[in-house]
C-alpha positions as CSV (number, residue, x, y, z in Angstrom):
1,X,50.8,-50.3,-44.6
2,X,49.2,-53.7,-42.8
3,X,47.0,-51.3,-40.9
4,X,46.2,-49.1,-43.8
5,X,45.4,-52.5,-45.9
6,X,43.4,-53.7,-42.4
7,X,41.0,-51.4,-42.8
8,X,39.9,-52.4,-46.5
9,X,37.6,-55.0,-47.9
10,X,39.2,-57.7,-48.7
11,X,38.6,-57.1,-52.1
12,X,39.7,-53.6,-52.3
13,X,43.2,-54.6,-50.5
14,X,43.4,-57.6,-52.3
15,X,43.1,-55.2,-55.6
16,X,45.7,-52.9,-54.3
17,X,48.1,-55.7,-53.4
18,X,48.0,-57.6,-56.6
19,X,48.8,-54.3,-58.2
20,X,52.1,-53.9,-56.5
21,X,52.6,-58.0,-57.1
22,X,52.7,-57.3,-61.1
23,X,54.2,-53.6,-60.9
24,X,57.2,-55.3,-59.3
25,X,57.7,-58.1,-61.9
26,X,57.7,-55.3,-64.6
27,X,53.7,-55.3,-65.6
28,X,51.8,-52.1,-66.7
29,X,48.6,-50.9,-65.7
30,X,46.2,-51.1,-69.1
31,X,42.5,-49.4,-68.4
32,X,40.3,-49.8,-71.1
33,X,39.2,-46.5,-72.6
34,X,36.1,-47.5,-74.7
35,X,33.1,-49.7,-75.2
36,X,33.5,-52.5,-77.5
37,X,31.0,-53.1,-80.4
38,X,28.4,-55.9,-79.9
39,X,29.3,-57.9,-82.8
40,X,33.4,-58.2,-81.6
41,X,31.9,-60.3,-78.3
42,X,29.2,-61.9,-80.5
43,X,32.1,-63.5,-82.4
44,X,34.4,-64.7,-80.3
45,X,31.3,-65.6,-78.0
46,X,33.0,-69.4,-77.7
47,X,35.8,-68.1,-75.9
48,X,33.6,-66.2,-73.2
49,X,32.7,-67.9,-70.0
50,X,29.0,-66.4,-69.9
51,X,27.3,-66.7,-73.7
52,X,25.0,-63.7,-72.7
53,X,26.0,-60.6,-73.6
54,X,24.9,-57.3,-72.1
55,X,24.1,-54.8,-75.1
56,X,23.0,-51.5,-75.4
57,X,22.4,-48.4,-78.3
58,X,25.1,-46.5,-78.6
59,X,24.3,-42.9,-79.8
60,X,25.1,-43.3,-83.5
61,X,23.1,-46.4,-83.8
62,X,26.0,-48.7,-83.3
63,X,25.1,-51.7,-80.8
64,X,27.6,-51.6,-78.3
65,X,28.4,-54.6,-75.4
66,X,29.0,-53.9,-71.6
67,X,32.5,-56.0,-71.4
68,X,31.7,-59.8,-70.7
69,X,35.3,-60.3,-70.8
70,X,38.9,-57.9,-70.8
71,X,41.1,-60.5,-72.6
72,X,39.7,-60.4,-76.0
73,X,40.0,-56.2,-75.9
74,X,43.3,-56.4,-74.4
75,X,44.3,-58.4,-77.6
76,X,42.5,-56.5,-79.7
77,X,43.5,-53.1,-78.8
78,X,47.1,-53.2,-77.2
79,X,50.4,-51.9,-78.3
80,X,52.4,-54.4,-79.8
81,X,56.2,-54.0,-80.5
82,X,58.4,-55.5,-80.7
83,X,59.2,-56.1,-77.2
84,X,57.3,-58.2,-75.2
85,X,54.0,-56.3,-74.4
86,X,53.0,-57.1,-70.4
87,X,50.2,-55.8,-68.7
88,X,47.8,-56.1,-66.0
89,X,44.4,-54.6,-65.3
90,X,41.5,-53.5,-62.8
91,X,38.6,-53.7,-64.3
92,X,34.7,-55.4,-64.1
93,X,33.0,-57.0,-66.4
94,X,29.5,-58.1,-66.7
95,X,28.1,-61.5,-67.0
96,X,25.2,-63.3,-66.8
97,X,24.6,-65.8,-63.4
98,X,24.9,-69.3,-63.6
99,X,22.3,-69.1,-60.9
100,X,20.1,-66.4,-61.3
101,X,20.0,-66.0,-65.0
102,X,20.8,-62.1,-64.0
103,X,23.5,-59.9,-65.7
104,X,25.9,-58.8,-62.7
105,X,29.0,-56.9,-62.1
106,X,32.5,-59.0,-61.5
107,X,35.4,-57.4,-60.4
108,X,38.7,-58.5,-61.8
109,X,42.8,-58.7,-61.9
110,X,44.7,-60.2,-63.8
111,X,48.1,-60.3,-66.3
112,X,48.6,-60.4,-70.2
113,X,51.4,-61.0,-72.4
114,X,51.3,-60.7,-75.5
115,X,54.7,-61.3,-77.9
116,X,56.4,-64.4,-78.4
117,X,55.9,-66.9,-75.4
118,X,58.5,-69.2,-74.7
119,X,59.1,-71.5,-72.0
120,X,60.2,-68.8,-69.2
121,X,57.2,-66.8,-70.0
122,X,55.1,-69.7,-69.2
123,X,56.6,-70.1,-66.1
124,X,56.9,-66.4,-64.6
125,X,53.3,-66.4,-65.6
126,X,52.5,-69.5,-63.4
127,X,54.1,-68.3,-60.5
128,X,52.8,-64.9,-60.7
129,X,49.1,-66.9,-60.7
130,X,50.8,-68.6,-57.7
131,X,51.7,-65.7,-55.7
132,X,48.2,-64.3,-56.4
133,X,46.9,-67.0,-54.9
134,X,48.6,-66.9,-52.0
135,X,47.7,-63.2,-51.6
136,X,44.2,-64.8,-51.1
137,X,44.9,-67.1,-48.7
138,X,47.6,-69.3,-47.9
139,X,45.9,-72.6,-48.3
140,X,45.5,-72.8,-51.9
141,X,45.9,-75.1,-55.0
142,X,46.9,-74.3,-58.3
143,X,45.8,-77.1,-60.8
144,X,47.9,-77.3,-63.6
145,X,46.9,-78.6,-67.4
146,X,48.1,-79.1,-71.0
147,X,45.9,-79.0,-74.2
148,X,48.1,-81.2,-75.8
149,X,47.0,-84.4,-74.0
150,X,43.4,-85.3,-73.7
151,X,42.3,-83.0,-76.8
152,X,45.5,-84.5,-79.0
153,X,44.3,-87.9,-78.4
154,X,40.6,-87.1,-79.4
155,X,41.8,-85.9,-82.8
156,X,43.1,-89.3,-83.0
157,X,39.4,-90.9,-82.7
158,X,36.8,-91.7,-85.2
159,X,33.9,-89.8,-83.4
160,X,31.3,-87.4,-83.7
161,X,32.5,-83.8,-82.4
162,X,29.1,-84.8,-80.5
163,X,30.8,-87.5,-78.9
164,X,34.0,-85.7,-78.3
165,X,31.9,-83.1,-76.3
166,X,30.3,-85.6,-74.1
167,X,34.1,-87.0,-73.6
168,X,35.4,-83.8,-72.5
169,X,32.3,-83.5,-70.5
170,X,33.2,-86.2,-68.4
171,X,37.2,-85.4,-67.8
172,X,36.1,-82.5,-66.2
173,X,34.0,-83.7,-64.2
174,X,35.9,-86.9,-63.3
175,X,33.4,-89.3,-64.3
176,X,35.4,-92.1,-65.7
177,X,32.3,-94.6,-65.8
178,X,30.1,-92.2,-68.2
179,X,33.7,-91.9,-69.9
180,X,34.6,-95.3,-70.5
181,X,30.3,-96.0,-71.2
182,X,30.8,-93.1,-74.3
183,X,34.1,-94.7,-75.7
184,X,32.1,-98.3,-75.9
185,X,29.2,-96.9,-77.4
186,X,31.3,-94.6,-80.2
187,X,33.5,-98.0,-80.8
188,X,36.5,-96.4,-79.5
189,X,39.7,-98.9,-79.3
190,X,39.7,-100.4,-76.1
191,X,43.6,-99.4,-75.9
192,X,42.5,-95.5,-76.8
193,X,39.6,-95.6,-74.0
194,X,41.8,-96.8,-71.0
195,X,44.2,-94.4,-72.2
196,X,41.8,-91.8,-71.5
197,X,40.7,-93.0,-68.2
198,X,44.2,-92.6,-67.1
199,X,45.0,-89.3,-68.0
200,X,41.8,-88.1,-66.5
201,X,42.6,-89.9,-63.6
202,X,46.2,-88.3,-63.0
203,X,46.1,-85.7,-60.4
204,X,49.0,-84.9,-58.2
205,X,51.6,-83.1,-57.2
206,X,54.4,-82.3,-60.0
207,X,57.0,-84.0,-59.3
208,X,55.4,-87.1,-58.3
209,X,52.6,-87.3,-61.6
210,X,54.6,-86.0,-64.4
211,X,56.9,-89.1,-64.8
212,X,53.9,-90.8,-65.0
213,X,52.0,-88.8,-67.4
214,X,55.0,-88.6,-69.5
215,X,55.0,-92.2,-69.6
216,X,51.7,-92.4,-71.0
217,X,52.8,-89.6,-74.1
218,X,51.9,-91.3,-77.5
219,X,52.1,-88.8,-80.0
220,X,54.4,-85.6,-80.6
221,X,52.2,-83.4,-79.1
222,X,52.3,-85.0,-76.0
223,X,55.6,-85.5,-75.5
224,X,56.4,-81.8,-76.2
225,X,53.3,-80.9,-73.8
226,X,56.0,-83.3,-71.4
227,X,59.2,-81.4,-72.1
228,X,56.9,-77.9,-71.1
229,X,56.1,-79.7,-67.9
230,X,59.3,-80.5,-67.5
231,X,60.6,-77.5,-67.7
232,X,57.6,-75.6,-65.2
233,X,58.5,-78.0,-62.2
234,X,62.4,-77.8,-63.2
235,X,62.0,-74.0,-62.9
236,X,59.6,-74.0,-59.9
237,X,61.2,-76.9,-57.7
238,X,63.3,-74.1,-55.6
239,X,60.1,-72.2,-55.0
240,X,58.2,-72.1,-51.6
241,X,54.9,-72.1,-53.5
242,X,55.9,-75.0,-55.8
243,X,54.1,-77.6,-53.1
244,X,50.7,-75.7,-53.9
245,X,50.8,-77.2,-57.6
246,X,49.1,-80.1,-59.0
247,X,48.8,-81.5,-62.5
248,X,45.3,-82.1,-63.1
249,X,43.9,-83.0,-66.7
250,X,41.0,-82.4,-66.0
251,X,41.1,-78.8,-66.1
252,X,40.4,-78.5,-69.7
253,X,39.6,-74.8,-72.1
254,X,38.4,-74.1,-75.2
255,X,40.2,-76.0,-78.4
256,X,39.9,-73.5,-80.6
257,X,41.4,-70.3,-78.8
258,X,43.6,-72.0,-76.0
259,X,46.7,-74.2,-76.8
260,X,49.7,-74.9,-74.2
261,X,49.6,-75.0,-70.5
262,X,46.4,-73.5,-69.0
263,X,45.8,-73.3,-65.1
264,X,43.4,-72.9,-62.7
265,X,43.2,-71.6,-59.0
266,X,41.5,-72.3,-55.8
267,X,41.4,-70.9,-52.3
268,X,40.2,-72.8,-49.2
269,X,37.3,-70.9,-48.1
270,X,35.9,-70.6,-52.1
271,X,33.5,-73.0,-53.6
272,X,35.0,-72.8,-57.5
273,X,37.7,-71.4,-58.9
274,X,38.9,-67.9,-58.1
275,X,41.4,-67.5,-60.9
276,X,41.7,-69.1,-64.8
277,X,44.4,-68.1,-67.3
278,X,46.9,-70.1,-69.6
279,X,48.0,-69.8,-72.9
280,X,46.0,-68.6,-75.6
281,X,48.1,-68.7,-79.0
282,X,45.3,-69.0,-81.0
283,X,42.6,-66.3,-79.9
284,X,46.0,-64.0,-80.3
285,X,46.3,-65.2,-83.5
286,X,43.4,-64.8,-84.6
287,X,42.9,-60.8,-83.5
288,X,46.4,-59.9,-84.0
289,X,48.9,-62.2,-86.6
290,X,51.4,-63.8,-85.6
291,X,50.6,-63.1,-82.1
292,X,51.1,-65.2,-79.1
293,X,49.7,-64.9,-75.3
294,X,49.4,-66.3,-71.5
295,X,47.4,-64.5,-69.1
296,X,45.2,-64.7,-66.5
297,X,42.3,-63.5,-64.3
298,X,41.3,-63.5,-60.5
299,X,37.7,-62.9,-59.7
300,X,37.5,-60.9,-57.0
301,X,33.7,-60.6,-57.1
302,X,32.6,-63.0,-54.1
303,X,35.8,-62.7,-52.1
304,X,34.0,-60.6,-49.5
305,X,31.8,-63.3,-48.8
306,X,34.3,-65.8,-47.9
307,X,36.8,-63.6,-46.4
308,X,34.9,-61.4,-43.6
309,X,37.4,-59.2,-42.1
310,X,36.5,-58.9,-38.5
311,X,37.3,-55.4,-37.3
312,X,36.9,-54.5,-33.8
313,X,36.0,-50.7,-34.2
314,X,34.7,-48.9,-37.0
315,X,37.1,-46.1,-36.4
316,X,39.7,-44.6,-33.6
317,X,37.3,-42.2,-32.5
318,X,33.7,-40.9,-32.7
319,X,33.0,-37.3,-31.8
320,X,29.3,-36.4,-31.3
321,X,28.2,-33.0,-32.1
322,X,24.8,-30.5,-31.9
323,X,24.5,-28.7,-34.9
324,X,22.9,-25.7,-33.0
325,X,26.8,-25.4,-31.6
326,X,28.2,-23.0,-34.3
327,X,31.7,-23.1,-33.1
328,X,34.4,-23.3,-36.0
329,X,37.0,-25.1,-34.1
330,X,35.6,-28.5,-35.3
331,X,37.1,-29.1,-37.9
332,X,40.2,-28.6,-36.9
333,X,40.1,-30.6,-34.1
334,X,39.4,-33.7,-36.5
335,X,42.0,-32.5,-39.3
336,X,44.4,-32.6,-36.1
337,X,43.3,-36.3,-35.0
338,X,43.7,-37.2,-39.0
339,X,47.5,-36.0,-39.1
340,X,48.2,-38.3,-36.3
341,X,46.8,-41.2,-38.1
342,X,43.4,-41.5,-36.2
343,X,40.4,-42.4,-37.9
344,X,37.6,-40.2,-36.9
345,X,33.6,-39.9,-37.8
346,X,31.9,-36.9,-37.1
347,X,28.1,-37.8,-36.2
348,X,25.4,-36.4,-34.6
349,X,24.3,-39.6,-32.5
350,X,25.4,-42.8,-32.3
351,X,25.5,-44.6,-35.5
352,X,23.6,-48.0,-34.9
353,X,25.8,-50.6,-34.2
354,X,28.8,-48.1,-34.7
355,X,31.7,-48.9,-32.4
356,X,34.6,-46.7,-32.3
357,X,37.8,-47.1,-29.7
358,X,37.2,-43.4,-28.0
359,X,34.1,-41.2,-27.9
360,X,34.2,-37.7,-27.5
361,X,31.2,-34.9,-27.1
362,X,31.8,-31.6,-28.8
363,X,30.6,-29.0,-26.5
364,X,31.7,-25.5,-26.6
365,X,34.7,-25.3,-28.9
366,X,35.8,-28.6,-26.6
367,X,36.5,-32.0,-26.5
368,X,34.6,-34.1,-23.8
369,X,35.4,-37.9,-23.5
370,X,32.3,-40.0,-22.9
371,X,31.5,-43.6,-22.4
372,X,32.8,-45.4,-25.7
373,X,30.0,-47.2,-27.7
């Protein structure tokens, strides 16, 4: 199998991989079957990560959308019961560059559940995200958030939702002096603003920040954000991969569709994140009642890029043929290389740059080794 998976992309293995990953931890495949009507993306167009939205005529006039995101149709669309419902998915979707301003294709994996999410959930969820990770590359961090914290304590403030915008701004990106320039400037209590600063500041590993951060809880909110926390690292501290996980409150989502702890992933050789999920009670809610959900997805788009596979040959052998020699033996003289597990290209000449481990001429009805390119 580590040969057969050798010889893919990256990408391509890393697909078939994470498949088995969430088949083995009891995940169904879900394929999306349909396009999705402009106006369902349009709506929920807070929640996607690109605002533009690829649209096209369907044949009965409808305007339909090219699939900026799988989430919102997985809630939409799957089979609830009363069982938990647990998925994962292949698919792409289509977004617009940050850079370029041009729609392009991104591959994706990724997990759903949809059902009621307790505090296990949350955690086979997290280590899943883990595991994916290190299926990427064994060097990786997986930051760790909670929405009850930073946007809790800005309910708390008399500010514009202007303001609270420009605060969130900042935690992300970890600019405490714009932060603490915005609190003066709003009037925000001087006990509220360091506050702030300090849980924007916390970043560490779990064991070592969470007594802290738990210290610093001043509402209900945050102290059952604490008892989750708690919980996670409790559940995770036997666990190999449990050193790759951080706390970071900085890592921040939507208000308004994401609630609970939300995550985010990165890999060594990858300038941004290469996986985003958490919990996401109240986009489920607000598709399907009474819903609740945690997922992720791994973007698998620009893996290729950063994770060349090197291959020494382009296949086992190369056999070189003249298509003026009509004998039927060919064929079967590759079919019996294939059986044995050989890779084999048929060619005319010489591919440029082609390299292959043994080289053969085909000359009447025979095999001929030559020198191998």
């Amino acid at each position: 199998m580590d040969e057969f998976l050798a010889t893919m992309s990256k990408e391509d293995s890393l697909t078939y991989e994470l498949s088995m990953l969430y088949k083995q931890w009891g995940y169904k495949e879900y394929r999306m079957a349909k396009f999705e009507e402009y106006s369902f993306y349009s709506d929920n167009r807070d929640f996607l990560s690109s605002k533009g939205i690829l649209a096209f005529n369907n044949s009965d006039g409808r305007l339909m959308a090219l699939k900026p995101d799988i989430t919102l149709s997985i809630v939409k669309n799957a089979k609830l019961t009363q069982a938990l419902t647990k998925l994962y998915y292949n698919e792409s979707v289509f977004r617009m560059s940050d850079s370029s301003m041009d729609y392009k294709e991104i591959k994706q994996t990724g997990v759903e559940v949809l059902g009621k999410v307790d505090d296990y959930l949350v955690t086979e969820v997290v280590n899943l995200a883990a595991k994916s990770l290190k299926k990427i590359d064994k060097d990786f961090v997986l930051s760790v958030s909670h929405m009850a914290f930073i946007p809790s304590l800005l309910t708390e403030l008399s500010i514009s939702e202007n303001a609270k915008k420009d605060i969130i701004r900042c935690i992300k990106g970890k600019n405490i002096h714009d932060l603490r320039s915005i609190c003066e400037k709003c009037g925000v209590p001087a006990d509220k603003t360091e506050l702030l600063s300090k849980l924007a500041g916390i970043n560490g590993k779990t064991d070592d920040v969470i007594p802290e951060l738990c210290a610093l809880a001043c509402n209900d909110e945050m102290k059952k954000a604490c008892d989750e926390l708690n919980f996670l690292a409790a559940s995770l501290r036997k666990n190999p991969l449990s050193d790759r996980l951080y706390i970071d409150l900085s890592v921040l989502n939507n208000t308004e569709y994401y609630n609970g702890i939300i995550f985010q992933g990165y890999v060594e050789k990858a300038p941004s994140a290469v996986l985003s999920g958490g919990r996401y009670d109240k986009l489920a809610g607000k598709l399907r009642e009474n819903t609740q959900a945690i997922g992720f997805a791994v973007y698998l788009d620009n893996l290729n890029l950063y994770y060349k596979k090197k291959r020494e040959f382009d296949s086992d052998i190369l056999i070189l043929f003249d298509s003026a020699d009509k004998s039927e033996s060919l064929l079967s003289l590759v079919e019996s290389f294939v059986d044995k597990g050989f890779s084999v290209r048929v060619e005319h000449t010489i591919p440029e740059g082609y390299k292959a481990k043994t080289v053969y001429s085909f000359e009447n009805g025979a095999l001929r080794e030559v020198a191998a390119c």
